[in-house]
C-alpha positions as a Python dict, from the first residue, in 0.01 Angstrom:
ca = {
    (1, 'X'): (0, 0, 0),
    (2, 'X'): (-14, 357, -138),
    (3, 'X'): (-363, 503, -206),
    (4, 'X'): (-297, 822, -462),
    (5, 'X'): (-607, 1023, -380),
    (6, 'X'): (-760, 1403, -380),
    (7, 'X'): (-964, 1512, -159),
    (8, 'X'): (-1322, 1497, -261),
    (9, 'X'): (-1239, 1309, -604),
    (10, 'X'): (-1344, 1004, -675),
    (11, 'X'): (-1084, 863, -506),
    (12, 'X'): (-1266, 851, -174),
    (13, 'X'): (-1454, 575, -262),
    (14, 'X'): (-1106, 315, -272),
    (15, 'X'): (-1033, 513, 91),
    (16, 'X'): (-1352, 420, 271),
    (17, 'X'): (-1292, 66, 159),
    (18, 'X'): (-933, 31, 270),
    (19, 'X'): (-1086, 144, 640),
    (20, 'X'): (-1430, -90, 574),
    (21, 'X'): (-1172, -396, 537),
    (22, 'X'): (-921, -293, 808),
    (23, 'X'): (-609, -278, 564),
    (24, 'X'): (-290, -61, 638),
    (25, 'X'): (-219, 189, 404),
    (26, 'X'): (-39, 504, 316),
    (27, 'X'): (-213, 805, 138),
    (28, 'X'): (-48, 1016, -96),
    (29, 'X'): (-203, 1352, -184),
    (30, 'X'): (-225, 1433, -582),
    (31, 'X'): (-277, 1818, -710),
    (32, 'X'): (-506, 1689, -1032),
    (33, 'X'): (-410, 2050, -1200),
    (34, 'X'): (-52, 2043, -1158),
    (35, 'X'): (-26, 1659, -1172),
    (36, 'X'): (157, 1681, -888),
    (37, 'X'): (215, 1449, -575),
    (38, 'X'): (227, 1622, -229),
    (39, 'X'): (643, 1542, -244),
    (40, 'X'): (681, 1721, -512),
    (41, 'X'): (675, 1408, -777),
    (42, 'X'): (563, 1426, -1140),
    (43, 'X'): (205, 1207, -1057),
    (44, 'X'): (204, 1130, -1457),
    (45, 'X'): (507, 891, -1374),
    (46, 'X'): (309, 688, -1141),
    (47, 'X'): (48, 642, -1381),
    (48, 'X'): (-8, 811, -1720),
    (49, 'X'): (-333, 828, -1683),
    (50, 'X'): (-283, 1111, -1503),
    (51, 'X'): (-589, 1091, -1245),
    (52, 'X'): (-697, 942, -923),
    (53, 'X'): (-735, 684, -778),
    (54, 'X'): (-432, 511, -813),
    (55, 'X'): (-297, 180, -580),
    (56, 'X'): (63, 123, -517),
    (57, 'X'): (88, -214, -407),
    (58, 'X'): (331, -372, -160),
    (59, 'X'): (530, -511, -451),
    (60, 'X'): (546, -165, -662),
    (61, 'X'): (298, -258, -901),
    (62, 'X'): (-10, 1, -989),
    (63, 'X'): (-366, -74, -987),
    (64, 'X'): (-574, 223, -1172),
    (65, 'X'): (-940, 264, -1237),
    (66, 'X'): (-1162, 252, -897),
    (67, 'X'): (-1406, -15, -1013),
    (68, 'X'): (-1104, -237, -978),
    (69, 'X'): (-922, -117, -724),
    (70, 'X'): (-1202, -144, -471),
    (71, 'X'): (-1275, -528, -557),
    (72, 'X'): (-918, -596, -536),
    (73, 'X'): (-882, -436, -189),
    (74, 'X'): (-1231, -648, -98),
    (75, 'X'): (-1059, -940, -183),
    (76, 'X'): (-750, -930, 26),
    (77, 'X'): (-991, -965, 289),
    (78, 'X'): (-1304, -1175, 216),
    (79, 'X'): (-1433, -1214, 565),
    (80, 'X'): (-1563, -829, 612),
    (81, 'X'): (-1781, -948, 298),
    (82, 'X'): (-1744, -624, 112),
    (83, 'X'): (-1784, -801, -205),
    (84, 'X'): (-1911, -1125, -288),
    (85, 'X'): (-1655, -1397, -407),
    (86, 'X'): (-1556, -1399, -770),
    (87, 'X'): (-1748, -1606, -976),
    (88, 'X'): (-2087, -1608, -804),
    (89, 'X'): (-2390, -1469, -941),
    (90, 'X'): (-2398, -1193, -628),
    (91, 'X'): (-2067, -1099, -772),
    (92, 'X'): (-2168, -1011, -1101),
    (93, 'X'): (-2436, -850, -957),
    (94, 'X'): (-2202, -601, -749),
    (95, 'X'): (-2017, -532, -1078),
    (96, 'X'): (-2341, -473, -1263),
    (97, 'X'): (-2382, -204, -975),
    (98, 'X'): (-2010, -91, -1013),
    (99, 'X'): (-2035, -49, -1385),
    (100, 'X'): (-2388, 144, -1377),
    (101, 'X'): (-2274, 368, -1114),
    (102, 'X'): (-1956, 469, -1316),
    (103, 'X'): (-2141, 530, -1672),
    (104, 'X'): (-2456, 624, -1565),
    (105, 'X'): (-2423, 853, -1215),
    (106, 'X'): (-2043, 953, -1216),
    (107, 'X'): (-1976, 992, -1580),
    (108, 'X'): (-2319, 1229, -1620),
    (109, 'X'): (-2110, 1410, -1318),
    (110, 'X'): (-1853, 1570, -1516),
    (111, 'X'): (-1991, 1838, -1750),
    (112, 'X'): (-2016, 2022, -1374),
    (113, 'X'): (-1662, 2076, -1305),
    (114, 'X'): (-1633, 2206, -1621),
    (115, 'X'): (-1685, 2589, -1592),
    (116, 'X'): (-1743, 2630, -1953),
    (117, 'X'): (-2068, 2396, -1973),
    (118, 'X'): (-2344, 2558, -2071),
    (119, 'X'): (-2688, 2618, -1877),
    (120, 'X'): (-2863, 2421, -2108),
    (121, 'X'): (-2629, 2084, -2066),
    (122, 'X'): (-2597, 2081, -1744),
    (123, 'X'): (-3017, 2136, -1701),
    (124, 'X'): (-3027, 1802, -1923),
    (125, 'X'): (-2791, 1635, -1716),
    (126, 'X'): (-2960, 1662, -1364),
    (127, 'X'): (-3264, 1547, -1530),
    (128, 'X'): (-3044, 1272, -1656),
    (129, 'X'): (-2897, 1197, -1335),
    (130, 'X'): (-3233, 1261, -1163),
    (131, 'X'): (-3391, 993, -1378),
    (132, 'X'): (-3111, 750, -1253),
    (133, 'X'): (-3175, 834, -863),
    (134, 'X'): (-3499, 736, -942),
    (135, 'X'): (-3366, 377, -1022),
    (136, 'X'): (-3114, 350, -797),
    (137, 'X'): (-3419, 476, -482),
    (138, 'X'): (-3605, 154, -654),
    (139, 'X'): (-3354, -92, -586),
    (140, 'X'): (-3305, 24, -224),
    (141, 'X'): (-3683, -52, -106),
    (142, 'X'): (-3675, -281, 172),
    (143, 'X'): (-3266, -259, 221),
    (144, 'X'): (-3037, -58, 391),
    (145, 'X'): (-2778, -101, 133),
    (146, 'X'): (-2733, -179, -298),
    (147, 'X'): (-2693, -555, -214),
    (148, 'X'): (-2948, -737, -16),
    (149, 'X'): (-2634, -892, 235),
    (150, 'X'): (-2532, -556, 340),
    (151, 'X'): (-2249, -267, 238),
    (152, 'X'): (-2021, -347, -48),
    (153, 'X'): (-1796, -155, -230),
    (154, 'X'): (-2022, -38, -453),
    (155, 'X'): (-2220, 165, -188),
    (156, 'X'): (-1876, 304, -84),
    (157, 'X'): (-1854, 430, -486),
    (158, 'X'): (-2253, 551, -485),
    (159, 'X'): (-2188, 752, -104),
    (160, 'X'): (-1865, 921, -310),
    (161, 'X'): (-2064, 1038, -630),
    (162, 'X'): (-2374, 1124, -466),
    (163, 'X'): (-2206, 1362, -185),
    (164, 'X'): (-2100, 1551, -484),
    (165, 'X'): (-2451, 1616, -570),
    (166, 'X'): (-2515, 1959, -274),
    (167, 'X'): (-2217, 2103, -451),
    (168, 'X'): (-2326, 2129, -827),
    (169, 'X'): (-2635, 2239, -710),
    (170, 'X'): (-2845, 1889, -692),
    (171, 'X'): (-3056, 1863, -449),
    (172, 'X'): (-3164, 1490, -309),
    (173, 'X'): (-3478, 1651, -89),
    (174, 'X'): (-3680, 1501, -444),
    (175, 'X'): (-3545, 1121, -302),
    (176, 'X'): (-3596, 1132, 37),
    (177, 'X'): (-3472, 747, 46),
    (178, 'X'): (-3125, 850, -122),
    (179, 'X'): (-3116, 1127, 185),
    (180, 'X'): (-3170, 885, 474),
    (181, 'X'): (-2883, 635, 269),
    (182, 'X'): (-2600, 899, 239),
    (183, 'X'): (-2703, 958, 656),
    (184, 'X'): (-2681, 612, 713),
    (185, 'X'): (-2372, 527, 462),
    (186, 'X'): (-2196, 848, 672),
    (187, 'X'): (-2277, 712, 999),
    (188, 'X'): (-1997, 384, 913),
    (189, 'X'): (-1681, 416, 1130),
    (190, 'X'): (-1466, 350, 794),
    (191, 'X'): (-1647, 622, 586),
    (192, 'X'): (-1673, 840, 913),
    (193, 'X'): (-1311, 796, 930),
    (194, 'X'): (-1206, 844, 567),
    (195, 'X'): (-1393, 1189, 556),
    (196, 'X'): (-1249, 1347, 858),
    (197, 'X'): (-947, 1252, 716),
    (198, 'X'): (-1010, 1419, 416),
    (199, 'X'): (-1137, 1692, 549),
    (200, 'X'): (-816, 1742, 754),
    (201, 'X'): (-603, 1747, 455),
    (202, 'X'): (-793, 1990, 265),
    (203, 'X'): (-822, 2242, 525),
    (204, 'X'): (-436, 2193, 567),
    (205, 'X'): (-374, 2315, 227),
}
């Protein structure tokens, strides 16, 4: 498989759960201004979409969208129990965690990277986003992780959008319990793992 991916974008999340589940893969770099793969390919003809993360599977096809690409890679191997199985109640409840992290921490994310945002949005939105920390610092009392039975994919997709919280100027000192989860999210061997790798790339240019 082919994992389409910048560094620090959201793609990170589908990276740390290819290494979580033990699955071989390769990673393709994508310039998101240029649309541009790291070979020098048009990115736009791998998927129109034009963004990351995208899947190449063994067979050619593309997955898009990270929601589903991170259930379909916890599926090809059920046993490391990064998601529950399909149809169960505790599935359901991952995706209920999956779709409220996309529309209601990673979505409120964006006016940030946009330079042209003014003061007053982007005030409203960390109040916004605060407001949803707040939630999220409720549902972690008395676990380590979203999900009572341990890490899932959807704390790989909350580690990804929170870490880009320092560098928008967000501070998580107010949620003290969100602080000691990125620490102890970091400390996995397959996030661990996926970061230094990222961090590699990056500094190589």
């Amino acid at each position: 498989m082919k994992l389409y991916f910048s560094p620090g974008a959201c793609s990170l999340s589908p990276h740390i759960v290819l290494n979580e589940a033990g699955l071989p893969y390769e990673l393709v770099r994508v310039d998101l201004k240029s649309k541009m793969t790291e070979g020098g390919d048009d990115f736009r003809r791998v998927s129109p979409k034009g963004y990351v993360p995208v899947l190449r599977l063994d067979n050619g096809e593309i997955l898009t969208e990270g929601t589903a690409i991170v259930q379909y890679l916890a599926d090809l191997r059920p046993e490391t129990r990064l998601a529950p199985p399909a149809g169960t109640l505790e599935r359901y409840r991952l995706q209920e965690w999956l779709n409220f992290i996309a529309t209601e921490i990673h979505k409120p994310f964006s006016p940030f990277f946009n330079p042209q945002t003014p003061e007053t949005q982007r005030e409203s939105q960390k109040q916004r986003l605060g407001e949803r920390f707040g939630l999220v610092v409720a549902s972690l009392d008395g676990h380590d992780y979203l999900m009572p039975q341990g890490f899932t994919v959807a704390d790989a997709y909350l580690y990804t959008v929170l870490a880009w919280a320092p560098g928008v100027g967000l501070s998580l000192d107010p949620w003290p319990a969100l602080r000691s989860y990125m620490e102890r999210v970091q400390k996995r061997p397959g996030v661990a793992a996926a970061l230094a790798k990222e961090r590699a790339v990056k500094k190589g240019g």
